[in-house]
Each structure stands twice: as structure tokens, then as C-alpha cells.
C-alpha positions in Angstrom: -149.7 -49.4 243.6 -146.6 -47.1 244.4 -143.3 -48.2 245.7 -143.0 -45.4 247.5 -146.2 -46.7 249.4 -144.9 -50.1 249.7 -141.6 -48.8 250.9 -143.5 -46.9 253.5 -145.7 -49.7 254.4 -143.3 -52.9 254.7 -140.1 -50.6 256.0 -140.4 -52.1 259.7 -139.9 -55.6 257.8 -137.0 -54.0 255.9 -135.2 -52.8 259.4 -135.6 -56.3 260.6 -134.5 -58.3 257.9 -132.1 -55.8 255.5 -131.1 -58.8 253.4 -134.9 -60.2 252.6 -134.8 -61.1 248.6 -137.1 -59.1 246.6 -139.1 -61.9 245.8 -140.0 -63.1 249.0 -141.1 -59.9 249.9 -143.2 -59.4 246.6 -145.2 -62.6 247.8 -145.8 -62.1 251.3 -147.0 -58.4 249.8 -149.3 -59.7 247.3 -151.1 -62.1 249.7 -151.2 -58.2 252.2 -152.4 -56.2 249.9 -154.5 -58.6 247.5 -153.0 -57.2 244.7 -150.7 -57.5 241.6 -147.0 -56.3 242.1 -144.8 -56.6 239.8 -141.3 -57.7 240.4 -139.4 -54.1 239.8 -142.4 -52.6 242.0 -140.9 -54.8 244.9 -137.5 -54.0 244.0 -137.9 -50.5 243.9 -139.8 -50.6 247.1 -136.9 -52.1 248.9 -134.2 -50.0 246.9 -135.9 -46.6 248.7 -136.6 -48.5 252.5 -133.2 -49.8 252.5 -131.5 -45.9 251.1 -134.0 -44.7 254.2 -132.6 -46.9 256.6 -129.3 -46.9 255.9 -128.9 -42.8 254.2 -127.7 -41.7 250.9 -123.9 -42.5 250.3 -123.5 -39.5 248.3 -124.2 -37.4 251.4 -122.2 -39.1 253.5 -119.2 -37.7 252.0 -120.1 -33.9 253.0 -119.6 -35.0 256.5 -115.7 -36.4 256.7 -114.1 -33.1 257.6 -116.9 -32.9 260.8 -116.3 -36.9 261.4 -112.0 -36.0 261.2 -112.9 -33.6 263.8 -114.9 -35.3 266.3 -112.6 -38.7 266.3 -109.4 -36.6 266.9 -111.7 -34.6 269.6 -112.9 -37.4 271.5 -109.7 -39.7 271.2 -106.6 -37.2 271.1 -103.5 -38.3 269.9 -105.4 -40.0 266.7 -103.8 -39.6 263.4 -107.1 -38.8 261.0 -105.9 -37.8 256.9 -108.4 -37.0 254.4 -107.6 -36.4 251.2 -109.2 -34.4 248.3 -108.4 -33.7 244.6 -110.0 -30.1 243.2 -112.6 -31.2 246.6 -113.4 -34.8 245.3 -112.9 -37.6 247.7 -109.9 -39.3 246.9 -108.5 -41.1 249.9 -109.2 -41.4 254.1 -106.7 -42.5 256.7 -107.5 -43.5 260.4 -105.4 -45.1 263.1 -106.5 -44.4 266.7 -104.3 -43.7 269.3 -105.7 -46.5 271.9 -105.0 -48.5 269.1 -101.6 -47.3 268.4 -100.5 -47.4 271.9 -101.8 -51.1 272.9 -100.5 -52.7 269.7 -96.9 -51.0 270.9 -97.5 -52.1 274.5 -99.0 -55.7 274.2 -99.2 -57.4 270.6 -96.4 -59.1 268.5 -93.9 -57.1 266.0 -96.3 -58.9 263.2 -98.5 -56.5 261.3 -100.7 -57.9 258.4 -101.8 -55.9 255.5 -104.3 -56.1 252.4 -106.6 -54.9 250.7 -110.5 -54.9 249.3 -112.6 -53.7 246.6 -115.7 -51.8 248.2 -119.5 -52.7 246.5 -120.5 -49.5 247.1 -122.4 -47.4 244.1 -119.5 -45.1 244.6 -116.7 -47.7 244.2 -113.1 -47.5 246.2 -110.5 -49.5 248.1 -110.8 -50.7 251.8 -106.4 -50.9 253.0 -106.0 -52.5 256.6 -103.4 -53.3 258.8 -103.8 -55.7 261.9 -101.6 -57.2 264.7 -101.8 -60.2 266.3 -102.5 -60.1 269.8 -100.6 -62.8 272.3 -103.9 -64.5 272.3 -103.4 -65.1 268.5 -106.7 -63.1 267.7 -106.1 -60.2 265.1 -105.8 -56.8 266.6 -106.8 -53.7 264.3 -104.0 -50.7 263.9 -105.1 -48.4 261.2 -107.2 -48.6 257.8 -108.2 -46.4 255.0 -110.4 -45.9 252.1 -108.9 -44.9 248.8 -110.5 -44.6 245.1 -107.6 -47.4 243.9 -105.3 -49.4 244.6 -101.5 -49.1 243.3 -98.0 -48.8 244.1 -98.2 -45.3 245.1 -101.0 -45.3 247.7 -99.7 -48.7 249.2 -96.6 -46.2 249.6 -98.7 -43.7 251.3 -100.4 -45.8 253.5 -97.2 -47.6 254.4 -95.5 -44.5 255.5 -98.5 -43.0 257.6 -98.4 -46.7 259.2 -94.7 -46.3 259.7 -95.2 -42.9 261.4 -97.9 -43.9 263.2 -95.9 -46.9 265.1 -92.5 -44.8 265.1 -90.9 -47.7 263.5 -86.9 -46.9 262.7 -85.7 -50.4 262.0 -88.1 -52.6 259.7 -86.2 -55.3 260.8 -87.7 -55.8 264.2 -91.2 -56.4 262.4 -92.2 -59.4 260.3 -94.8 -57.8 257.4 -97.4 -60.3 255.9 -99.6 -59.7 253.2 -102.7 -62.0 251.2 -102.7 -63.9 254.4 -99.3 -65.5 254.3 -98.7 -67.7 257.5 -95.4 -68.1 258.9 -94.1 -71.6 259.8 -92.7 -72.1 262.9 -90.4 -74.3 263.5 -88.8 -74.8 266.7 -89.7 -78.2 268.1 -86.1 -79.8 268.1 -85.2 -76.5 269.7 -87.6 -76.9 272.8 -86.7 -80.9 272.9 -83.2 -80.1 273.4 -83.8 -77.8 275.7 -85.3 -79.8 278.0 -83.2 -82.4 277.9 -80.0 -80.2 278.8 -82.3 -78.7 281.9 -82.6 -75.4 280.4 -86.0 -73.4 281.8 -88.0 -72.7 278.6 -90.0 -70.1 279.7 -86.3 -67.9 279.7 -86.7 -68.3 275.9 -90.3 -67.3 275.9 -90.9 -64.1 273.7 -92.6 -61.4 276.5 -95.7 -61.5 274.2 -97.1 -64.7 275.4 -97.4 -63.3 278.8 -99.9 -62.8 280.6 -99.1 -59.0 281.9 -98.4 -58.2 277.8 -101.7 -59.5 276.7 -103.4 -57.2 279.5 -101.4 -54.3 278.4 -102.7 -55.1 274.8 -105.9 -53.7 275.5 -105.1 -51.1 278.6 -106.0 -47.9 276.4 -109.5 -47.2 275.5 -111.0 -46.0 272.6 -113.6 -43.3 273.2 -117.2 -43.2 271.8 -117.4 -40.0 269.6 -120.7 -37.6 269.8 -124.3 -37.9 267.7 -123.8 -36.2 264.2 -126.2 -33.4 265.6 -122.9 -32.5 268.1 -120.3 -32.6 266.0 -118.3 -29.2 265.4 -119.3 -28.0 261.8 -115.8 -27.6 259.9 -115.5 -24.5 257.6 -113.6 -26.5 255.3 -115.4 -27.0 251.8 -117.1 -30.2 251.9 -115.8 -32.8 249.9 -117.9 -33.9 246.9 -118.4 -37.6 246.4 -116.5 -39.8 243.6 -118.6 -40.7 240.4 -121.0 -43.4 241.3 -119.4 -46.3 239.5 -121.6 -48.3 237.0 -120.3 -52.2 236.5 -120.7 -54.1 233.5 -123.9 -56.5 233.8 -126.4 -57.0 236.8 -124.7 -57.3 240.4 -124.5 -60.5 241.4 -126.2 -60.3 244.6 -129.4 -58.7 242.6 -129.2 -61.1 239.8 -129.5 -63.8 243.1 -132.0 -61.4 245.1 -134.4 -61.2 242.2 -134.8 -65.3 241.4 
């Protein structure tokens, strides 16, 4: 019994249910089949319907100068970086100019930053920075994908950001990292002026408007082409960081194999 022919058979399962454990697909295979399969068999069956379904990582990376090209075609204005070192992939920038525009337009002067580690087999650093739209949900600006995460790509990212938003005086934003919340506290403020017969909604910031929470989201963002259309760049591809091995089994396949 091949995984390959397992893979082949069971991949409509796979594209239904991309998060089945390995060893509840061995058994519903075994009582198929009527035959022995042994638990790597299953694994590796899954391992090549999953890399089917979802492609090869690796080749992925030969298509970011076509992808630059085809979001800055279909939504002008957009600010798309990639960045290569002697043609490896070393760090992606995006920040879309509907996005841009309605977070200047409609969302508070808050902008939230952080980062994450990616699980990929190639490794790297997912940066983010997000508003807050006046219906307090979180509004995207810009993110990238670096290979690490330091004091001089938080620099780097920071400054594209600050381009990007044409920000000249830092001190009209409030910056909030590892999910910090703010405390507000005007209560006594609001008490007091209703007592002296001040109209509170003069001291309402414009954000909690109605008209700014409509002009939040009053550019769209444009659906970009099928791979097949997208304008081949004559730039050198860029060749994929070293797939990055981790001490000990994942945790997810340590769990998916029980």
C-alpha cells in the first residue's frame, strides 16, 4: 500500500476537513481498504494531499515580484517592498492604498503594532499594524513578512508605516504595542459637564460619528487577477530562505499522531 495512492484516493476528505488527525484517518482507511496501514503510511499520505492542496511553499517564493506587480496594478497608489539579499527572500512590505486612505479618513489616531513567529517549514516573522475603527473593531493598515525580528527591521517597518500615513508630528498618534489598553478616564469630566449645562456631544472626538465611521470604509480594495494573468516580471526570482528545522517533533504532529 502506497501513500501516494492513499493520498490520491482519500484527497477529497483532505480538502474537506484540512485539519483531520492522522489517526483518525488511518482508521476510517483501514476499515476502506481492508488492509494494514501503518501510522507514517497515513502520515505521509496526508503530508503529499495537504502539499497538493495547498502548493509547495518553496515555489511560492518565485512568484512575489509577479504578485508586487499585480497588487500595485489592480490597486494604484499601493506601497508593495520586497526585499532580497544575493536573491534570497529576506523581507515583504504591503500597505494598500484603500487602506491607507480610510484609516486617514475615518479611524482613530491609534495604531497597534506586533509581531508573530510564522510555523512555516521556511520560518519568518509576520509585523502588523492596525487601527481602530469608530466602531471599536480593529482596522488593518499595512503588514510584512521578515526572516527576524530586531531593532532594525522594527525600524524599517516603522518608517515605511510612517511614510505610508504621512505622519510629521508623532504626537497626534497614540502607538500601542503587545496589546496594551489605554484607560480612559473621563467620567467626572462628563458629570460635570452636565451639571454646568454644557452639550457633550461639542466635546465628542469626530471619530465617533457617524459620517467618520462611513468614511472609514469609503475606498475599496480591488480583487487582483488569477496567477495565470499576472504580468511575468523580468526580475530574477527570489529564491526561498532555508527550510528551518526545530528541535524535537512539532507540537501539533506530536498531538495529530496520538
Amino acid at each position: 500500500m502506497k501513500s501516494s495512492w492513499l493520498s490520491k484516493k482519500y484527497f477529497h476528505k483532505f480538502k474537506t476537513d484540512p485539519k483531520r488527525t492522522v489517526k483518525g484517518f488511518r482508521i476510517d482507511a483501514v476499515e476502506d481498504v481492508m488492509c494494514n496501514i501503518s501510522i507514517n503510511q497515513a502520515a505521509r499520505a496526508k503530508k503529499l494531499a495537504i502539499l497538493k492542496l495547498q502548493g509547495d511553499p518553496s515555489a511560492q517564493y518565485a512568484l512575489l515580484w509577479d504578485y508586487a506587480d499585480e497588487v500595485k496594478r489592480s490597486n494604484p497608489g499601493s506601497t508593495v517592498i520586497l526585499g532580497t539579499n544575493q536573491n534570497l527572500f529576506d523581507r515583504f512590505y504591503v500597505c494598500l492604498h484603500a487602506l491607507r486612505m480610510n484609516f486617514l479618513a475615518g479611524c482613530r489616531p491609534v495604531i497597534c503594532v506586533d509581531g508573530c513567529h510564522l510555523k512555516g517549514p521556511h520560518g519568518g516573522v509576520l509585523l502588523a499594524a492596525v487601527g481602530i475603527d469608530p466602531n471599536n473593531n480593529f482596522f488593518p493598515i499595512c503588514y510584512a513578512v521578515v526572516m527576524r525580528e530586531n531593532r532594525e527591521i522594527w525600524e524599517w517597518f516603522l518608517t515605511l508605516l510612517k511614510m505610508d500615513l504621512h505622519i510629521e508630528n508623532d504626537c497626534n498618534y497614540t502607538f500601542m504595542s503587545d496589546k496594551q489598553k489605554g484607560l480612559v478616564g473621563a467620567l467626572q469630566e462628563l458629570f460635570l459637564m452636565q451639571n454646568i449645562g454644557e452639550d457633550i456631544e461639542k466635546y465628542t472626538h469626530q471619530c465617533y460619528r457617524v459620517q467618520t465611521y462611513l468614511k472609514a470604509y469609503q475606498h475599496p480594495i480591488f480583487p487582483i487577477n488569477g496567477r495565470d494573468e499576472w504580468k511575468k516580471s523580468d526580475l530574477s526570482p527570489p529564491v526561498p530562505p532555508k527550510p528551518v528545522k526545530r528541535v524535537g517533533r512539532p507540537p501539533n504532529q506530536a498531538e495529530d499522531l496520538k
